[in-house]
C-alpha positions as CSV (number, residue, x, y, z in Angstrom):
1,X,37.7,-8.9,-15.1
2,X,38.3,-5.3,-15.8
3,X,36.2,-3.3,-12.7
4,X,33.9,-0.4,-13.8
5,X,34.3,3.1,-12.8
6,X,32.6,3.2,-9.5
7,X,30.6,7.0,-10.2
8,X,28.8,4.4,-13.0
9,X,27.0,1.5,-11.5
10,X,24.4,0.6,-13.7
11,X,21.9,0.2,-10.8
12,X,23.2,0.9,-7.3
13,X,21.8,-0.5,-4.2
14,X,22.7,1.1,-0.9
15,X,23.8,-1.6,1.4
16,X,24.6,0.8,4.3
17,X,24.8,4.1,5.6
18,X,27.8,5.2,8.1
19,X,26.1,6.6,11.3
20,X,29.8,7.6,13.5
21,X,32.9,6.7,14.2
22,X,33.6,3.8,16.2
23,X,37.2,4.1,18.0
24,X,40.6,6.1,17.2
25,X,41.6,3.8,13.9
26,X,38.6,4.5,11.5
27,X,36.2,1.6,12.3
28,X,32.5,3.4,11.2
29,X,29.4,2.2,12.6
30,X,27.1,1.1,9.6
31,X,23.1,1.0,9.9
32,X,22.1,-1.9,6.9
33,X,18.9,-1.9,5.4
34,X,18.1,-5.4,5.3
35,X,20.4,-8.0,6.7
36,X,23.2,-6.4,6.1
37,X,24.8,-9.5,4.3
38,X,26.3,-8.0,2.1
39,X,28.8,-5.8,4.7
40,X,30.9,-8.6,4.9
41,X,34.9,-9.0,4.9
42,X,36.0,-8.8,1.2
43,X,33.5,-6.9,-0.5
44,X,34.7,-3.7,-2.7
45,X,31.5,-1.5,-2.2
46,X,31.2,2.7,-3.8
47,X,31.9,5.1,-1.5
48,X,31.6,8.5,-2.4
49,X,33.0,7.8,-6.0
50,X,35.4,5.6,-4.6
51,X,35.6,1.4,-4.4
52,X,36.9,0.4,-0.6
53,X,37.3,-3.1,0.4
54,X,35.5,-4.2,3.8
55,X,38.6,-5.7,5.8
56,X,36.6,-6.3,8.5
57,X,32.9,-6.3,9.6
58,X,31.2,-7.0,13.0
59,X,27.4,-7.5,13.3
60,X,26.4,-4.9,16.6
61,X,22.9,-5.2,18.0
62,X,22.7,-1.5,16.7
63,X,23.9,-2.0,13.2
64,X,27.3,-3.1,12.0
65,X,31.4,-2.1,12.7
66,X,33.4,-2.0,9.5
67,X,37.0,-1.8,8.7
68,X,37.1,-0.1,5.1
69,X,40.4,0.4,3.4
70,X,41.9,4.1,3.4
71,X,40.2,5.0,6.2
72,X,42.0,4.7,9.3
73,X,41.8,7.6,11.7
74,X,39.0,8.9,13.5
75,X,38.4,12.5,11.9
76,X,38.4,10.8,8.6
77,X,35.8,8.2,9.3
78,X,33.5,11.1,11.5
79,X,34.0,12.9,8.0
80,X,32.2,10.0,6.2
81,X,28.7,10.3,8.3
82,X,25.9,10.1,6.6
83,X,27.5,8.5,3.6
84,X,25.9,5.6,1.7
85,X,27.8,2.2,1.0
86,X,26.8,1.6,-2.6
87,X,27.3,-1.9,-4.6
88,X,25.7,-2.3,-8.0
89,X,22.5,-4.6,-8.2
90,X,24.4,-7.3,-10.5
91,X,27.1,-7.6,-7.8
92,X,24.3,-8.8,-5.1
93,X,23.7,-12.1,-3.6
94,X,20.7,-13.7,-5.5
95,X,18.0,-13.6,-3.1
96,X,16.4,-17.1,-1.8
97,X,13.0,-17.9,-3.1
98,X,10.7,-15.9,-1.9
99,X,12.7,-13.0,-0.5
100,X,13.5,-9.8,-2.3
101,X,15.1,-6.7,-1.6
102,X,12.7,-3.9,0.4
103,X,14.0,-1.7,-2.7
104,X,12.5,-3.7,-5.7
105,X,9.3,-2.8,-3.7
106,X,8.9,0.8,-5.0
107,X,6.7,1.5,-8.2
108,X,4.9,-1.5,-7.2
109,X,1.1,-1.6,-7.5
110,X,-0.7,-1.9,-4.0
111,X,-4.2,-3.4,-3.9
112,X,-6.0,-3.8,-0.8
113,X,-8.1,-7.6,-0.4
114,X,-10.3,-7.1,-2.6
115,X,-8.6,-6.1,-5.2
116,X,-9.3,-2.4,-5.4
117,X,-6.2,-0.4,-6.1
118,X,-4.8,1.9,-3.4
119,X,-1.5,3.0,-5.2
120,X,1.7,2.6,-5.5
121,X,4.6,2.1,-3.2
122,X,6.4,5.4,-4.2
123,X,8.9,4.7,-0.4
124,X,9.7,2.8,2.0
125,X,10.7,4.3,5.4
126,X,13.0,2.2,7.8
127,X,12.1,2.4,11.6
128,X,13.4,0.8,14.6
129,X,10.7,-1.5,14.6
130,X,10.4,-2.4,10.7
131,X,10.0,-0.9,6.9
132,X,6.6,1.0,6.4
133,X,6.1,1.2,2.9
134,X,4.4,4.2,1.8
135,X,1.8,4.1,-0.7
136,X,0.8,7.1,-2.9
137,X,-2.8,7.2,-4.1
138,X,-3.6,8.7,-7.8
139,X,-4.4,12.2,-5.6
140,X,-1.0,12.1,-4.0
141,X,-2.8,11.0,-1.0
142,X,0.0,9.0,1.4
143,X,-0.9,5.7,3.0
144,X,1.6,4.1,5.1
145,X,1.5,0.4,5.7
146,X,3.8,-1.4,8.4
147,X,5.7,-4.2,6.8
148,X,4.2,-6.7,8.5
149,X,2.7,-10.1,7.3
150,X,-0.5,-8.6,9.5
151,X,-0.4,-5.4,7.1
152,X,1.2,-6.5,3.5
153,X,-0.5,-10.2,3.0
154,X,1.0,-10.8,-0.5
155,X,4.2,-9.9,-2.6
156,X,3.6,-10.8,-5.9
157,X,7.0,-9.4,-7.9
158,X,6.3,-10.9,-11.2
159,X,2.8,-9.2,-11.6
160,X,4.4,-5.9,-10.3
161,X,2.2,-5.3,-7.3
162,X,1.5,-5.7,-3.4
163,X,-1.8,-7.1,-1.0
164,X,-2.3,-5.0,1.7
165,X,-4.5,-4.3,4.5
166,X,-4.4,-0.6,5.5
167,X,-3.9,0.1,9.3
168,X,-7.5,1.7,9.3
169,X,-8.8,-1.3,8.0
170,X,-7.8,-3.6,10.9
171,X,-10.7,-5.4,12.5
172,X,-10.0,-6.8,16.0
């Protein structure tokens, strides 16, 4: 299988972003959005233009440590903060039923409970806590709804669009 250029995945997905260096020998500290699955030992993800293989990934409390090939000293790997981990969407685990990836969110339609349309999900933020997804309104108006099954009651991928109930619509 011949490998692509890496500056032309079709549709890249970031799969991290390296926050520091971790160490004297190049380890970098990787913040995942998601699970971070796919930061595991063996995988060849794009790095500013460049495939590197993972030789080794540990799961943190704060994120993950990765071993990428080429780098292996500490100025190099502080060099690469900031940088995304890119693989492209065809190279991804297929996702179980009834999961997606926060990503395939955006563009999505967002309708509230009863059906009237808020927007569209035009971002989502990661926070400690969780994704908010934030919905823009035909006015450019922003909403932002926590992603939480209290606050986004429905994902509905094949009809393109998302159930919510905005914060200022919670009723205790």
């Amino acid at each position: 299988m011949e490998k692509r250029p890496p500056d032309l995945l079709d549709d890249p997905v970031v799969i991290g972003v390296i926050s520091a260096a971790h160490g004297v020998r190049g380890t970098i500290k990787v913040k995942a959005p998601g699970s971070g699955r796919h930061l595991r030992k063996g995988a060849e993800p794009v790095l500013n233009g460049e495939r590197r293989r993972i030789l080794a990934s540990r799961q943190t409390p704060k994120g993950f440590l990765i071993d990428l090939e080429g780098i292996d000293d500490r100025a190099l790997a502080a060099s690469l903060r900031g940088s995304e981990l890119l693989l492209d969407r065809a190279e991804l685990d297929t996702p179980d039923e009834e999961e997606f990836y926060i990503g395939d969110l955006i563009g999505l339609e967002v309708y509230d409970e009863a059906g009237t349309r808020i927007g569209s999900v035009a971002e989502v933020l990661e926070t400690p806590a969780h994704e908010v997804l934030i919905v823009r309104d035909d006015e450019e108006a922003e909403h932002y709804v926590p992603f939480t099954f209290r606050h986004v009651t429905a994902v509905v991928l094949e009809k393109g669009h998302v159930v919510v109930r905005l914060p200022e619509m919670d009723v205790e």
